[in-house]
C-alpha positions in Angstrom: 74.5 70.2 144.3 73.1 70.2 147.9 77.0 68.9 149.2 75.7 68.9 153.1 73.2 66.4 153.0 74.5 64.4 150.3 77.7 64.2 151.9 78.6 60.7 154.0 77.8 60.2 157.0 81.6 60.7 158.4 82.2 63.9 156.5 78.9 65.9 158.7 80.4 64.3 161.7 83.7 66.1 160.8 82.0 69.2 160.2 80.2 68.7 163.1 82.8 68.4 165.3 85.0 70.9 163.6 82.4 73.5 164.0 81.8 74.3 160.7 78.0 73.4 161.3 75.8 73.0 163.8 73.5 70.2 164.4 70.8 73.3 164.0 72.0 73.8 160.6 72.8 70.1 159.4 68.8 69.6 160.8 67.8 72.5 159.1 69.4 71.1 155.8 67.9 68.0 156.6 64.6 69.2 156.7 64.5 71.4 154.0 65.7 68.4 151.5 62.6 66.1 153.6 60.6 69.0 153.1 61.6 69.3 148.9 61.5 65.5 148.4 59.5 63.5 150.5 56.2 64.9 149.2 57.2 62.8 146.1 58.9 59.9 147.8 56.7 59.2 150.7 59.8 57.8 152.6 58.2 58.6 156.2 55.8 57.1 158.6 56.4 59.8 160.9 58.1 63.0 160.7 58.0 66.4 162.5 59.9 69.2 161.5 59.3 71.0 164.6 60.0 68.1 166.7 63.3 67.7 165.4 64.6 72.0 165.5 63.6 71.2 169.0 66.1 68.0 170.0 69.0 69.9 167.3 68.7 73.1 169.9 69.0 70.7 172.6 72.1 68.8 170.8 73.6 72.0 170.4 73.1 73.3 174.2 75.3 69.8 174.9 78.0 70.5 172.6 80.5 70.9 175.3 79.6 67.7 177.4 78.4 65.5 174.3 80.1 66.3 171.4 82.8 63.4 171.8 80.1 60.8 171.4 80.4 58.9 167.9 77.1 59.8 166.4 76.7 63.1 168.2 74.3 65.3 166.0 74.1 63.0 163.0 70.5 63.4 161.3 69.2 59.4 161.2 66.3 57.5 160.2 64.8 54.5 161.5 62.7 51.6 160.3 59.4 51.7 161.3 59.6 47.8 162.6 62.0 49.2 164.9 60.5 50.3 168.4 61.6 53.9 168.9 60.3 55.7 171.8 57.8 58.5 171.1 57.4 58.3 167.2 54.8 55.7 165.0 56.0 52.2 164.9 53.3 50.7 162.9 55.0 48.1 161.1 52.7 49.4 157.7 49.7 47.9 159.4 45.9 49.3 159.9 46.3 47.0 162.5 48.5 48.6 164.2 47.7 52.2 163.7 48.5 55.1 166.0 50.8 52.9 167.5 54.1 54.7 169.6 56.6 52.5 171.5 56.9 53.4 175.4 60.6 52.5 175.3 63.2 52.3 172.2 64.6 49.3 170.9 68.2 48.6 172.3 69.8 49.3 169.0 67.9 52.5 168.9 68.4 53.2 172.6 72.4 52.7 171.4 71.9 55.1 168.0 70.7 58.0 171.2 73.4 57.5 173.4 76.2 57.6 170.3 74.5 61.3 170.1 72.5 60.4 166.8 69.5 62.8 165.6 66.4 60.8 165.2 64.3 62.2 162.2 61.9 59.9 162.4 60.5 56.6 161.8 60.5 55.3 157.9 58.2 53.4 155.6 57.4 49.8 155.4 55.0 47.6 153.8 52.7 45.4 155.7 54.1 43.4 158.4 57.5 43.6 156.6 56.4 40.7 154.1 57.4 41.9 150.3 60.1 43.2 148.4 57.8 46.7 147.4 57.2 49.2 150.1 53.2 50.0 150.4 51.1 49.8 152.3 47.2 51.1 153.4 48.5 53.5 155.9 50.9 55.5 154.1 50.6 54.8 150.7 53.5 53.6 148.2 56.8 54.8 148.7 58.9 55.8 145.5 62.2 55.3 144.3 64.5 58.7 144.0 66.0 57.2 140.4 62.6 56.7 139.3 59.0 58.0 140.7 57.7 54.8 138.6 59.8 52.0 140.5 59.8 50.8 143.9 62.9 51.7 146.3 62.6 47.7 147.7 61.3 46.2 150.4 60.6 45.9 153.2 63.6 48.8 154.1 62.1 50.5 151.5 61.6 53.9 153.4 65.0 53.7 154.9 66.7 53.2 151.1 64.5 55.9 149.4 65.1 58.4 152.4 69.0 58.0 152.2 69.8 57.5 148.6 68.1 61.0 148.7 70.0 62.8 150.6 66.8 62.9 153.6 68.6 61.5 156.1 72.5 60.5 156.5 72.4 56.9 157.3 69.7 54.7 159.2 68.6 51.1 160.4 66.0 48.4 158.7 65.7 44.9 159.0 66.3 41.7 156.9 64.8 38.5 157.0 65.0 38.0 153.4 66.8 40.7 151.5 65.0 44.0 152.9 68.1 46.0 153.8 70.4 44.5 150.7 67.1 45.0 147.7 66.7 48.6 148.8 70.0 49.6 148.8 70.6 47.9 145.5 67.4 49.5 143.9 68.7 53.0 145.2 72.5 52.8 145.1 73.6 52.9 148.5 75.3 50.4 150.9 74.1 48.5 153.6 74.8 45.1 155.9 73.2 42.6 157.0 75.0 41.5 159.5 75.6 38.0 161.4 72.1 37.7 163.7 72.6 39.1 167.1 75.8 41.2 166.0 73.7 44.4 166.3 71.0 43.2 168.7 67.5 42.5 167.3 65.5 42.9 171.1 62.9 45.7 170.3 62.1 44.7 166.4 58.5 44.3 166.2 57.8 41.6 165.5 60.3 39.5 167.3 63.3 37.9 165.8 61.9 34.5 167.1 62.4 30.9 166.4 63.4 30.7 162.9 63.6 34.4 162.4 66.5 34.1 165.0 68.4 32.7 162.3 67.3 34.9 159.4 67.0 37.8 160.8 68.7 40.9 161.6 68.6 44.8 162.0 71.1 46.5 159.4 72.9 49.7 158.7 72.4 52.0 155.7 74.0 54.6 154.6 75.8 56.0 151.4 78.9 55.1 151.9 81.0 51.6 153.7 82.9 53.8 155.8 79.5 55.1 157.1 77.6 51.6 157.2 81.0 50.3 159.0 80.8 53.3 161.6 77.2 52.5 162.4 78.0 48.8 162.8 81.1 49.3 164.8 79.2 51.4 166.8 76.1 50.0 167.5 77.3 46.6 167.7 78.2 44.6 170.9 76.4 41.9 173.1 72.8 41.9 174.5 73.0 40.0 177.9 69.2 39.8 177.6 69.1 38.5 174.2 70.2 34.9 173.8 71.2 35.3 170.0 73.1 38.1 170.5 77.3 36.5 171.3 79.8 38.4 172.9 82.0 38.8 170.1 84.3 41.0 170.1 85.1 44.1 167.2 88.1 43.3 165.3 89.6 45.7 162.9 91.5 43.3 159.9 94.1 44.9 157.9 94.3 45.2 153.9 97.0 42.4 154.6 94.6 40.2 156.7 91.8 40.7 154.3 93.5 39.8 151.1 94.3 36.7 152.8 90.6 35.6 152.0 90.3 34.2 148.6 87.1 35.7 147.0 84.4 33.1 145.2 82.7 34.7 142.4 79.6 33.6 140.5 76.7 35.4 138.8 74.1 33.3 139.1 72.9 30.1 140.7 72.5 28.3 137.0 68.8 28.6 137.7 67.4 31.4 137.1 69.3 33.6 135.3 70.5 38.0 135.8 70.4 40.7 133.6 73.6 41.1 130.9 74.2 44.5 133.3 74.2 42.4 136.3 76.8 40.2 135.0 78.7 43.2 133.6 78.7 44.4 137.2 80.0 41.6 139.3 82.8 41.2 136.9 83.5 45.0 137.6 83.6 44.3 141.1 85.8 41.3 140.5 88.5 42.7 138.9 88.5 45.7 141.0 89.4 43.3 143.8 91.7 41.5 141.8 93.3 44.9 141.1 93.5 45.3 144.9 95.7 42.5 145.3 92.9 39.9 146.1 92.7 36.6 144.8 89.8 36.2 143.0 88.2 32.2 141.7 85.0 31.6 140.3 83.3 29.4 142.6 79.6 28.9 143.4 78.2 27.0 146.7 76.9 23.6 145.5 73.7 24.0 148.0 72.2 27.1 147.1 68.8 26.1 146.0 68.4 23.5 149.0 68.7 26.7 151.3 66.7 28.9 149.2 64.1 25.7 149.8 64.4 26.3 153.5 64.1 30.0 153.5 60.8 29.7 151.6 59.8 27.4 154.3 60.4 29.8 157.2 59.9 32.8 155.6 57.0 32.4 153.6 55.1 29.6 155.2 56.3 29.8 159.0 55.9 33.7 158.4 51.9 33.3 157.6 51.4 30.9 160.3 53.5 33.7 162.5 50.6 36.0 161.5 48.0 34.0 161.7 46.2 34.3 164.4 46.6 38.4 164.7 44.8 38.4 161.1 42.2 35.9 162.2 39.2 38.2 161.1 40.3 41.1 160.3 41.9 40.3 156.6 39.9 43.0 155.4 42.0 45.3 157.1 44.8 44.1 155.3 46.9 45.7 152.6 46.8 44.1 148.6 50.7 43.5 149.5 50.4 41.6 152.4 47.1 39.8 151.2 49.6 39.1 148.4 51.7 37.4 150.5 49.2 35.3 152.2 48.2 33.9 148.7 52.1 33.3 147.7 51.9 31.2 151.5 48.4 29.3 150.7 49.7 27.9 147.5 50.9 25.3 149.9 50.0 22.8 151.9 50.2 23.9 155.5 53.4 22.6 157.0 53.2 19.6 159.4 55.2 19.0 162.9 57.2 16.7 161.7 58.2 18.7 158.2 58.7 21.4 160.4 61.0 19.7 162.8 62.7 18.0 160.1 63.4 21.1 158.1 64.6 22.7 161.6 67.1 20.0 161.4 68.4 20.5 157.7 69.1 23.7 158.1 71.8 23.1 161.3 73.1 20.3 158.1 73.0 22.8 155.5 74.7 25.7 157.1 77.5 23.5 158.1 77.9 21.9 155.0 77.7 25.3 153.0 80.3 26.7 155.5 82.9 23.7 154.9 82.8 24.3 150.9 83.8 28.2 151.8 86.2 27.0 153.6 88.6 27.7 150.5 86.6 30.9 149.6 85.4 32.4 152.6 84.2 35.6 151.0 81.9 35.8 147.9 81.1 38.2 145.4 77.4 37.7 143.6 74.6 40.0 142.7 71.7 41.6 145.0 68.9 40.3 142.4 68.2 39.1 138.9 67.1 42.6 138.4 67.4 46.5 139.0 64.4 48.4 140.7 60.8 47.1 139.1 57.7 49.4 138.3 55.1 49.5 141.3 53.2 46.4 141.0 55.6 44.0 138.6 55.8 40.6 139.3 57.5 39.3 136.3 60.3 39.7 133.9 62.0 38.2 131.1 65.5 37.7 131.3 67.8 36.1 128.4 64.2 34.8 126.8 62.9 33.0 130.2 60.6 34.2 132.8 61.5 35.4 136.5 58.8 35.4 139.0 58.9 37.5 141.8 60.0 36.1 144.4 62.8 34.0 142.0 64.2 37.7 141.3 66.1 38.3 144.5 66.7 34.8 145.4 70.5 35.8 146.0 70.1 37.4 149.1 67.4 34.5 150.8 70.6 31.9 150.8 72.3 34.0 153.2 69.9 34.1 155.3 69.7 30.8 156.2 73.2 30.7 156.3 73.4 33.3 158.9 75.7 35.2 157.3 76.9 38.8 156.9 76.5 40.3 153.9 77.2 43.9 152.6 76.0 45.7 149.1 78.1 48.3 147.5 76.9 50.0 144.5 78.6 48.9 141.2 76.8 49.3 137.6 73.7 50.9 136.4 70.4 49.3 133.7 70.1 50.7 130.4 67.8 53.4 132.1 70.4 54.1 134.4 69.0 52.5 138.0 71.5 51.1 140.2 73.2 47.9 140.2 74.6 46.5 143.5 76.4 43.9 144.4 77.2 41.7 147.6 80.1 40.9 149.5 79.0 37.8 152.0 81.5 36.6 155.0 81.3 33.7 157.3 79.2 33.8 159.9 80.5 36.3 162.8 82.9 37.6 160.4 81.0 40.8 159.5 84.0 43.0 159.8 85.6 41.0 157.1 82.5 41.3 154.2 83.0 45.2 155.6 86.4 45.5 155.0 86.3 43.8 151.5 83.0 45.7 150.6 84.9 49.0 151.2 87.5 48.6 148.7 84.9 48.0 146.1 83.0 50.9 147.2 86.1 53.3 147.4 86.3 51.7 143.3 82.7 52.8 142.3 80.5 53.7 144.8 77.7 56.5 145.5 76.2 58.4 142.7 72.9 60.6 143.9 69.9 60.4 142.0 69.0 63.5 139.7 66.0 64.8 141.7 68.4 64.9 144.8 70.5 67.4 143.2 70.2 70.7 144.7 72.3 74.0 145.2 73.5 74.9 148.6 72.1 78.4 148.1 68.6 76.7 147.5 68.8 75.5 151.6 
């Protein structure tokens, strides 16, 4: 097995550190595994071998005067909706093509002063707006489990790049599910955390109006300890961004975190999961319970009236969002995001006054759906009905009824509208042995808590790498 780049996140930086490698040769191991895999994955929208030997030399000729920095050296990957200075930022779009940011995102600017190693910029589908990463750019990017199957959207690139051992840990976005599906359709972890937490100024496009509220940019990475060391890290108060709070890190004990009874439910008794899915959360249960947790079944009575208001936002405030840059050029646009459009038109343009009205439901909501955890401020649920679908599948039958697409990975659109942070941890495996993750969800600002909780189930199952990722050293 290649151990160096399938190793977390934390154990490189050790080495690191220790001297055992330098960031030459963690690069070096880096790129040979991109160079191996990603012919077959298409995980990147922009990568340069060259480009990165270059910045490792320069890490190592700081060693000295940089080393102490938290990320110093670590080989990353970025989502390529997240503006990073001198690489393609396309967001999937012909529309955008050729397009390099003058000046990085702040969360990015953060990931370069912890001392992080940007690869380069990962795969997305069109204008971030589907669950499969494609798009008429860069083609189709492929799940490491399963050439056949999609690594998720719309951090699809990010998911596939990581779970394969092409880059240590990295950052997407999530509006709707795109940095918990991917890392559930690959087996990794990942948060999305409470908007604002890890500042979204620099995410193209803006995390405006109701995408303030849904969402956010996220850690991946392999393991919770390294998804909790990028948060911690690159967490902490935008002045300049009004939905980013000055909140400070807090670091709860095992004490303080069983103090949190856990809610548990598999589905929302609408549309129903796969018998491995249900398997897997009641893994993850009683591992907790084993942990000393207290552990109820309980299921939030408003689910589906938030998943109404995320298809509201998402899907029909999203087309309007887009509207007028499409306006004549739609045959520019990917199937996937022309796909999207026709999931939008199947209704009737919002009005002002829905709009406004649905603005106000969802302040009632959220605070009605936070009073009922009051008693179970952490839950436990699954990712999505399903584990990682073939390119192109838009349907499945589940316990003898049919799941639509977007129905699938309902779960993680309630949270955010809630506003909530919520981490996935890898747990089971489908009869053809994909992945099977599960979510830990927190109150909002509490991400440290659905961190903490979502470790221990991690350090009970966790990260498996995909066959194809296997290596020997020797080979590198």
């Amino acid at each position: 097995m290649n151990d160096l780049v399938l190793a977390p996140a934390v154990r490189q930086l050790e080495l690191l550190r220790a001297g055992e490698v330098s960031v030459v040769e963690l690069a070096e191991a880096h790129i040979g595994q991109i160079e191996r895999l990603n012919p077959q994955l298409n995980a990147f929208a922009d990568f340069d071998a060259e480009r990165v030997r270059e910045r490792a030399r320069k890490h190592d000729e700081w060693r000295g005067t940089r080393s102490r920095r938290p990320l110093f050296g670590l080989p990353v990957t970025v989502k390529s909706s997240i503006a990073t200075r001198g690489f393609k930022c396309e967001i999937g779009s012909l529309l955008h093509k050729g397009e390099i940011p003058g000046e990085d995102a702040v969360v990015v600017a953060r990931l370069r002063a912890a001392g992080a190693l940007i690869l380069g910029t990962t795969n997305c589908p069109e204008f971030l707006m589907a669950y499969e990463t494609a798009n008429l750019l860069h083609g189709r990017t492929n799940n490491p489990w399963n050439l056949e199957r999609t690594p998720g959207g719309s951090s699809g690139g990010e998911s596939a790049a990581i779970a394969a051992g092409l880059s240590a840990a990295g950052l997407g976005s999530d509006s709707g599910g795109s940095v918990r599906v991917p890392a559930h359709f690959t087996g990794i972890c990942s948060l999305k955390p409470t908007p604002g937490r890890i500042p979204g100024r620099g995410h193209l496009p803006p995390c405006v109006g109701p995408f303030q509220v849904l969402g956010a940019i996220g850690p991946l990475a392999r393991t919770m300890a390294d998804v909790t060391l990028m948060f911690r890290t690159l967490s902490g108060q935008d002045p300049f961004d009004p939905a980013s709070p000055p909140i400070a890190l807090r670091s709860p004990s095992l004490d303080e975190l069983r103090t949190n009874t856990i809610g548990v439910f598999e589905d929302d008794g609408l549309v129903p999961v796969t018998p491995e899915t249900r398997a897997a959360v009641n893994a993850a249960a009683t591992a907790l319970r084993e942990a000393g947790f207290r552990v109820e079944p309980f299921r939030p009575s408003m689910l589906e009236q938030l998943r109404k208001l995320w298809w509201k936002f998402f899907v029909q405030c999203g087309a309007m969002f887009y509207a007028p840059e499409i306006r004549g050029r739609r045959d520019q646009l990917s199937p996937i995001f022309s796909e999207f459009l026709s999931i939008a038109g199947s209704a009737r343009p919002l009005t002002a006054t829905e709009l406004l009205d649905a603005w106000a439901e969802l302040d009632v909501l959220r605070a009605k759906t936070l009073a009922e955890m009051s008693g179970h401020p952490v839950l436990l649920c699954p990712v999505a009905s399903i584990p990682a679908f073939r390119h192109g599948e838009r349907e499945w039958s589940i316990e003898g009824r049919a799941v639509e697409y977007l129905d699938a990975v309902r779960p993680t659109q309630w949270f955010n509208v809630l506003a909530a942070p919520a981490a996935v941890v890898p747990v089971g495996s489908s009869p053809e042995g994909l992945p099977i993750g599960m979510q830990i969800v927190a109150r909002p600002f509490e991400d440290e808590t659905a961190l903490g909780v979502a470790a221990i189930v991690d350090a009970a199952f966790g990260y498996k790498p995909p066959p194809m990722a296997r290596i020997d050293c020797k080979e590198l």
